[in-house]
N, C-alpha and C positions, 0 to 999 in steps of 0.2 A: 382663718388660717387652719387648715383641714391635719397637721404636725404640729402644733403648740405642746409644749413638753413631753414630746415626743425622742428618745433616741433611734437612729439611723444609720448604720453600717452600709457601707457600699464599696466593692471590689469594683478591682479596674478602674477607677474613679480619679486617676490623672490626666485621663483625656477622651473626647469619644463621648458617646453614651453617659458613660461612667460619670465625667466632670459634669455633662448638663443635668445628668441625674442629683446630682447633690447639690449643687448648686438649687433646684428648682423645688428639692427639700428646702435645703435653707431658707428659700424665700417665704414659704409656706410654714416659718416658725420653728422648724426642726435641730435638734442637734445632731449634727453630719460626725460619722466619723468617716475621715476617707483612708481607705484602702487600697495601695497600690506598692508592686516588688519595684520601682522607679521612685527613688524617694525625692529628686527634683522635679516633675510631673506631679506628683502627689502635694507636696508644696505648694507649686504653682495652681492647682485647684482650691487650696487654700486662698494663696491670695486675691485667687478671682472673685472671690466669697466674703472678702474682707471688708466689704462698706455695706454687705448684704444685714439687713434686721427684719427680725428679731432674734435670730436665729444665730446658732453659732457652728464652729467645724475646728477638728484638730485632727493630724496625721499620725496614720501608725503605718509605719514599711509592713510588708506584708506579701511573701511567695504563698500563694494560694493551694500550694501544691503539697504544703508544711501543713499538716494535721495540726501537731504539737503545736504549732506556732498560731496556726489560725484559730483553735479552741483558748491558748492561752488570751489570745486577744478578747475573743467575744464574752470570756469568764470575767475578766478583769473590766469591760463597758458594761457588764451587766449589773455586778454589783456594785460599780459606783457611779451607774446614769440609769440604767437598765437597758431594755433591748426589747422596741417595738417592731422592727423591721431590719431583714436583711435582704440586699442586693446581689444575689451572685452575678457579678456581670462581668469579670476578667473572663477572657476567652484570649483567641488569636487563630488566625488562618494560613495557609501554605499556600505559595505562588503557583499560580494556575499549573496545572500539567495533570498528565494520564496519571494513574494510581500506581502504574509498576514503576514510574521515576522517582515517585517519594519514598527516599531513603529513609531506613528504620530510625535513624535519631528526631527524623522531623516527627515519622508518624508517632514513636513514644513522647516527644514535648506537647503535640495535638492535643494525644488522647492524656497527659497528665493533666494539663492545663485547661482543656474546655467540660472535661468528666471528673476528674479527682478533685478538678477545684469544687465545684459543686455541690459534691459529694462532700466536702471537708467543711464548706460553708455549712450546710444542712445540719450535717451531725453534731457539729459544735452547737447551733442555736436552738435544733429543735427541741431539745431536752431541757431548756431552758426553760423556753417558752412554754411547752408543754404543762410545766411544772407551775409557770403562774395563770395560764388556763388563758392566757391571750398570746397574738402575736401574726406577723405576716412576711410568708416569705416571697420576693420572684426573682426567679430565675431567666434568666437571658439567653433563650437559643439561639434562630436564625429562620429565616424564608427557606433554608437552605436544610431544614429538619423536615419540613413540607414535601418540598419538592424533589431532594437530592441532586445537588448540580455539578451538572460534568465537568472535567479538570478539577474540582474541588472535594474529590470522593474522601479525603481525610476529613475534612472541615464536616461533612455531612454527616457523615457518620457519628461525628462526637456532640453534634447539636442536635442530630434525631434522635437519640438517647433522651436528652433532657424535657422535652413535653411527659414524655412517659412515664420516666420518673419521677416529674411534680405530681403526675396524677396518680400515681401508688401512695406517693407520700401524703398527698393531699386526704385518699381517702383514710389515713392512719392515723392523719393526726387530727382529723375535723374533729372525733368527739371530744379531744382537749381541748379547742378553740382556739388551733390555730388554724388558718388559713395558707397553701402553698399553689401559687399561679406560676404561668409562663409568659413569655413575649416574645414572638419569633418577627423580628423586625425583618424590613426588605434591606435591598443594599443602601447604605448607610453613607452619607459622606461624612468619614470620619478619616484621621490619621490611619489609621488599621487598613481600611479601601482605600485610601489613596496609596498606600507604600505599594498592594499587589497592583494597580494600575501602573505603578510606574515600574513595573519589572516585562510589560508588554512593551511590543516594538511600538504604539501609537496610543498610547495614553488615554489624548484627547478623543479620538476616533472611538475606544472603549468604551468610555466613560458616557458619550453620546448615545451610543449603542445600547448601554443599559438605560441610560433615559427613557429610549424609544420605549420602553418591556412595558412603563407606567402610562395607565395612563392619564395619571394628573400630572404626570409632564416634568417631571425631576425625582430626582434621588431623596430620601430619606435626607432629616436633620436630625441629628443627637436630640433636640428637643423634644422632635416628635415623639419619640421613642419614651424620653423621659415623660412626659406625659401621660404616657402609657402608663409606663411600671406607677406612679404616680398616685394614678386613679385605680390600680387593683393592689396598692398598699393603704387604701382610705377606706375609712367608714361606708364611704358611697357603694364600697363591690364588699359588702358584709356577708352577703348570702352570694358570695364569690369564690369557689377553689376550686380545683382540678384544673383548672381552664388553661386553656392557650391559643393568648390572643396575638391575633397575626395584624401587622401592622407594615402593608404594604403597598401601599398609593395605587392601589385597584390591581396589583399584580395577577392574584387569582383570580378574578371577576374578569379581565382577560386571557383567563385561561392558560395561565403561566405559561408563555409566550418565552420561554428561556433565551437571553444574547448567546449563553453559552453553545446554546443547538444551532446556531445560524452559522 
C-alpha cells in the first residue's frame, strides 16, 4: 500500500475525478480528507469509501475560492494527522460558445474557481510542507491547457495557467523537498462533461464525435486520471516535479484532431 499513514486532501472530491481520486487513495491505505463546497456530494464520497480498508476518509465543506477558509482547514489536518499530499482538483467549465457570449459573472466564477483555487490550495500547504522538508502537490488542468479549445476560450485560459504555475513552483520549492506536478487529463466522463453535453442540441451525436478525437476509442474515466495524480503523488515519481503529465487516450499522438474544429 504505496499511502499507509499517509494524509490526503483532495478538492472537488464529491464527484468526477475528484471522488475516484480519493477513493483510490483510500484503497491504497491513505487517510482521505475530502474537500468539496457540495456538502451532500462530499458525503456521498464518503460513503462510497465506507467498506474501503485500511484506509479511512472524513468531510470538511470547503469553497475553494476562501483563502481563510482553505488555509484554516489544511492548518488544523496538519497538525492533528499531518499533510502528505494535496489535490487541487475543483475546477469547472462554461457551456460551449464564442468568448464574446461569456458573460463577465461566468468568466469571474471561471477564473475564481479554476486559478484562485489553486492558488489558495498551494499557499496554504506549501509552507507547511516546506517546513517539514517533505510533501507532494498535483494540480488538475486539462487537455484543454495544451491545446486551447474553441467555444471553450474561458475554460482554456484558466487551465493554461496551471502547468506553468506548477512548474515555477515546482522549481521553488524542490530544494525543501517538496515536489509540485500537473495532470492535464482529455475529456473526461464525468458529471462536469456530461452537464456541458447536455446543453447541445444532440448530446449523443457530441459525445461520439469526441470519441472519434481518440484513438483508443473512448473517453477518459475518473480512474484513469486518478491513477495518474496517484502515481506522481508516490515514492515511484520521487525524482518527479515541474511536470505535466497529459493523460489523453492518444489525443496528441493524433495530432489533436479537435471535435471542436469540425
Amino acid at each position: 500500500m504505496r499511502f499507509e499513514d499517509k494524509t490526503i486532501l483532495v478538492t472537488g472530491a464529491g464527484s468526477g475525478i475528484g471522488r475516484a481520486t480519493a477513493q483510490r487513495f483510500r484503497e491504497e491505505g491513505a487517510t482521505v480528507v475530502v474537500l468539496d463546497i457540495d456538502e451532500e456530494s462530499g458525503k456521498e464520497t464518503i460513503d462510497t469509501m465506507a467498506d474501503t480498508e485500511p484506509g479511512s476518509g472524513r468531510f470538511h465543506q470547503l469553497d475553494v475560492t476562501n483563502w481563510e477558509n482553505f488555509e484554516s482547514i489544511v492548518n488544523d489536518v496538519a497538525e492533528n494527522e499531518g499533510l502528505d499530499v494535496l489535490v487541487n482538483n475543483a475546477g469547472t467549465m462554461h457551456p460551449l460558445g464564442p468568448m464574446e457570449t461569456i458573460d463577465q459573472e461566468t468568466r469571474d466564477h471561471i477564473i475564481d474557481l479554476n486559478i484562485k483555487g489553486v492558488w489558495n490550495g498551494c499557499s496554504s500547504a506549501l509552507p507547511i510542507m516546506r517546513n517539514q522538508g517533505h510533501g507532494a502537490i498535483v494540480n488538475v488542468a486539462s487537455l484543454a491547457a495544451v491545446f486551447g479549445f474553441p467555444l471553450q476560450a474561458g475554460y482554456s485560459l484558466t487551465k493554461g495557467a496551471i502547468p506553468n504555475y506548477t512548474r515555477a513552483l515546482a522549481a521553488e520549492a524542490g530544494p525543501s523537498g517538496v515536489r509540485i506536478n500537473s495532470v492535464c487529463p482529455g475529456i473526461t466522463d464525468t458529471p462536469l462533461v456530461r452537464g456541458v453535453l447536455e446543453t447541445l442540441d444532440d448530446p449523443e451525436s457530441a459525445r461520439e464525435g469526441f470519441v472519434n478525437t481518440y484513438p483508443l476509442g473512448r473517453l477518459g474515466e475518473p480512474e484513469d486520471i486518478a491513477d495518474a495524480i496517484l502515481f506522481l503523488s508516490s515514492d515511484e515519481a520521487s525524482w518527479i516535479t515541474g511536470e505535466n503529465l497529459v493523460v489523453d487516450g492518444g489525443f496528441q499522438a493524433a495530432g489533436g484532431d479537435s471535435f471542436y474544429m469540425k
